[in-house]
N, C-alpha and C positions, 0 to 999 in steps of 0.2 A: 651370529658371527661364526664362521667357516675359515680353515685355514691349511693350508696343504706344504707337503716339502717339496723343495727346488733343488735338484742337485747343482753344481757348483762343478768348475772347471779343474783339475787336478793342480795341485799348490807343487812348491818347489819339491816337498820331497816328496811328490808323486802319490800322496794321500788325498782321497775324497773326501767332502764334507758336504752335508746338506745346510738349506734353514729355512727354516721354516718361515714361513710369512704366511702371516694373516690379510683373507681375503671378506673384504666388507659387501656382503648381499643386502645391497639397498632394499630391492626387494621383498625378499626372506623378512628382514630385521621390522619394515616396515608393516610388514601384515602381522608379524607377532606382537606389537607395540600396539599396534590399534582394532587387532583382532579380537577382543573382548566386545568392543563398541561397536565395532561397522562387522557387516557381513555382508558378501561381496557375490552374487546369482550371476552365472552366465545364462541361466533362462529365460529367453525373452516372455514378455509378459502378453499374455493373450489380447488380442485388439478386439473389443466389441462393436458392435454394430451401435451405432445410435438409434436411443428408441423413440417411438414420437411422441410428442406433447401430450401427458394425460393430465388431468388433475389426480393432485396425490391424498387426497380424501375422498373415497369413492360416495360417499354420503354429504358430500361438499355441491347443495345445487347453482349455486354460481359458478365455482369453478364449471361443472359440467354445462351449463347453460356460454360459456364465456368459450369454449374449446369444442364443443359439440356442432355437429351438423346443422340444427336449427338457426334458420334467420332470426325464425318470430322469437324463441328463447333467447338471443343475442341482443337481440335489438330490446326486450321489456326488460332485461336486465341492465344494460347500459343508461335507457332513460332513467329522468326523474317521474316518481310515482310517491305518492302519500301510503298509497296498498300495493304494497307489491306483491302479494301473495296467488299460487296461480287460481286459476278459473275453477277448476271443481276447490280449492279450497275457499275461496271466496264464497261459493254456493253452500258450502257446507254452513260457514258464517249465515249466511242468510235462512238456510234454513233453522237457525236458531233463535232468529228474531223474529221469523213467524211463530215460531210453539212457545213464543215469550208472549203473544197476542192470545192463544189459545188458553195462558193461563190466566185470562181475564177470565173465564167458568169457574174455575173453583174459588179464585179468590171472591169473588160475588156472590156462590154460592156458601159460601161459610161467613158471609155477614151477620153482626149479629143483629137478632129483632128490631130493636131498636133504629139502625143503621137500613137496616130493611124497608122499614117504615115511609122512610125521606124520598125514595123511589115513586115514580108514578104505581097507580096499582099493589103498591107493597111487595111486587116480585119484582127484583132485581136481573134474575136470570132473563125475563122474560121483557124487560121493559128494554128502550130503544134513547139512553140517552146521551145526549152534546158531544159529551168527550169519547162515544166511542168511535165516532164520527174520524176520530182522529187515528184512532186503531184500523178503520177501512181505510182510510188512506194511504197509511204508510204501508198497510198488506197489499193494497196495490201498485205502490211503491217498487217493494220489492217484488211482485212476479213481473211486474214488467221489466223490471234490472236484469232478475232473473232469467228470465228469456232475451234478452239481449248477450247477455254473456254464454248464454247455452249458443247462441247463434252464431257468436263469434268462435267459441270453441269448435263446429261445426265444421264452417269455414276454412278454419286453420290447418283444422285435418284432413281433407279434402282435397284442398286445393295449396297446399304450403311450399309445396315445391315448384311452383307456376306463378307465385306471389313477389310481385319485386317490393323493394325496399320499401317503395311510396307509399304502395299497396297496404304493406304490414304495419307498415306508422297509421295509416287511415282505422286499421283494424283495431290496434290499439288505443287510436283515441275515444273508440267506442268503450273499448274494455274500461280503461279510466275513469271515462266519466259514468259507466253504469256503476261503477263501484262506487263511487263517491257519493253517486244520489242513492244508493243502496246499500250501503254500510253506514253512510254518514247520515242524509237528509233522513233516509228512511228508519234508523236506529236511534235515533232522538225523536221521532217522531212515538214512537213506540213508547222511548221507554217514559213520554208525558204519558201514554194514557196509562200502561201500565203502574205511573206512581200518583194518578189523581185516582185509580181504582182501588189501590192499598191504602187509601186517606181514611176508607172507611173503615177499617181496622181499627182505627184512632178510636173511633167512639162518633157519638151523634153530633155530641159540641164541635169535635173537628169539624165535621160535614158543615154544620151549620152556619160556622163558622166561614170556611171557603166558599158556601153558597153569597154571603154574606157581603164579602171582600167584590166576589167575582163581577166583573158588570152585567152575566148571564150566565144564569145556574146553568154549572157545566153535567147535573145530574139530571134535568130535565129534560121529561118526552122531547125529540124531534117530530117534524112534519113524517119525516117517510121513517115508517116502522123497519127496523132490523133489530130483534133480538140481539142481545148479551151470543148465548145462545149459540145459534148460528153464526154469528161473526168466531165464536170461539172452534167450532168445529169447523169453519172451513179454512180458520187458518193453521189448523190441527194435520189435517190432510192436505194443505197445500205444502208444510212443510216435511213431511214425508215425502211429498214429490221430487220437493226440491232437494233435501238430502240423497236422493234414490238417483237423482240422474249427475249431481255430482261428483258419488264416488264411482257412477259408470263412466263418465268422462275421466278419473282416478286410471283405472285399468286398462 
């Protein structure tokens, strides 16, 4: 509140007087009344540029698969998949189910005498039976997924940006299903022989017992001879392979 003097016109007996009157600064009155609360910039505020679309988890791979340059990344991440996981880690999976084949050698070779026994020949290691039949299978299960999915990974990098949509849907229906028959068909396939080969741990009664049940002894010689053995070593080194070129398709 501000207020100033006005002089006045000379009165009858030719004396001056002022008065004062108070003058109301809406203004003034107004910023001191609300000036604890608001505070009032004449600086304009800097205009940024708009930035572009990133994902805000740099460790987020959907996000980056969903915003990223990639077709083929866009498109496996949009479908529906049971495995969605990519191709070298898939490979890496697979190379886990073959060295799960390869520990049919020691658990064989740590049977005990007795369990030993029930084998043709008494060597287990060395003997060729039923159920391992089911362990070659599913190791070729898997290198054949295997190689399907290295093929596709091949492909993709190659030729990805020459790839139309159709193209990369076709590609992936390979990727799909080689994972299904190779995580799925061929990882239950594994893991019967791997757990009719720990039955022997049981003791002999187990064994004799399942031989027993079975409509054909799943511990008996085959026609065509493949050691224990060998089956266990090649599928020892096949998964070294396949681990080896997974985490190179990785980098």
């Amino acid at each position: 509140m501000k207020g100033q003097y006005i002089p006045l016109e000379p009165n009858e007996n030719n004396t001056h007087r002022s008065v004062y009157v108070k003058k109301f600064d809406v203004e003034s009155e107004t910023a001191a009344y609300f000036g604890v609360f608001c505070v009032r910039s004449h600086t304009p505020r800097p205009k940024h540029p708009p930035q572009p679309m990133t994902s805000p988890d740099p460790n987020d791979p959907i996000a980056d698969a969903l915003l990223g340059e990639s077709t083929y990344e866009r498109l496996r991440v949009e479908r529906y998949a049971l495995i969605k996981r990519r191709i070298p880690q898939k490979l890496v999976y697979q190379s886990g189910l073959l060295f799960a084949i390869a520990l049919v050698v020691p658990i064989v070779a740590t049977y005990p005498s007795s369990v030993q026994a029930t084998f043709p020949g008494g060597d287990p290691l060395w003997s060729s039976p039923l159920v391992l039949w089911v362990g070659v299978y599913a190791g070729g299960i898997e290198l054949g997924t295997a190689a399907c999915l290295v093929a596709v990974a091949i492909a993709r990098r190659r030729y990805e940006h020459s790839l139309s949509e159709s193209q990369v849907h076709a590609l992936l229906n390979v990727e799909d299903v080689a994972s299904m028959f190779g995580l799925a068909t061929g990882g239950f396939a594994i893991l019967i022989t791997v757990g009719f080969f720990l039955l022997g741990h049981a003791g002999a009664e187990t064994v004799s017992a399942v031989v027993e049940s079975a409509p054909r002894n799943p511990y008996g010689q085959t026609g065509i001879s493949v050691p224990v053995i060998v089956v266990g070593a090649a599928a020892a080194i096949s998964s070294c392979v396949v681990y080896a070129v997974g985490r190179y398709l990785s980098s």
